[in-house]
C-alpha positions in Angstrom: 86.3 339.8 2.5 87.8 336.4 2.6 85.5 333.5 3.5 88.3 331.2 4.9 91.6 332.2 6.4 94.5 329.5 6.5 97.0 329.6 9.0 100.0 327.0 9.3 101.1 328.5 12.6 99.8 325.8 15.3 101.5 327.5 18.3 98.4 330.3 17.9 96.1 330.6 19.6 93.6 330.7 17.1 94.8 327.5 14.7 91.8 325.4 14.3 92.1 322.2 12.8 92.4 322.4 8.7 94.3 325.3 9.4 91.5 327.0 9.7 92.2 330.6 11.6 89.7 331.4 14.4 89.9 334.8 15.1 87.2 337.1 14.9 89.3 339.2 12.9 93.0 339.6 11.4 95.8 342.3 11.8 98.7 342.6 9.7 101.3 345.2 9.5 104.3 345.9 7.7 108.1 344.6 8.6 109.1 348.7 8.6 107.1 352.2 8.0 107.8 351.3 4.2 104.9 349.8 1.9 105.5 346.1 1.7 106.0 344.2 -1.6 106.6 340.6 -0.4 104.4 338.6 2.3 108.2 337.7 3.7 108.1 342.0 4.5 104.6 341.5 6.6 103.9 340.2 10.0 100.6 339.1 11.4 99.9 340.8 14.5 96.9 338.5 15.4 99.2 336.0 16.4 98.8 334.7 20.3 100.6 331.8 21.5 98.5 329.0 22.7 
């Protein structure tokens, strides 16, 4: 399992400062019912605006 998480995204919620992501835990999905090839095809559904 990753140690760190980075996150650009400081409109979240759970930005910390570094980018540091400060959820207790991440959920990603894909763009469609497809298997995604790109990060650009995934969305992360973790995401809570401050």
């Amino acid at each position: 399992m990753a140690k760190d998480v980075l996150c650009e995204v400081n409109s979240c919620r759970y930005w910390a400062q570094d980018n540091k992501c400060s959820a207790s835990s991440i959920y990603i999905v894909s763009h469609s019912n497809k298997e995604a090839n790109t990060s650009s095809e995934t969305d992360c559904k973790t995401f809570e605006v401050k």
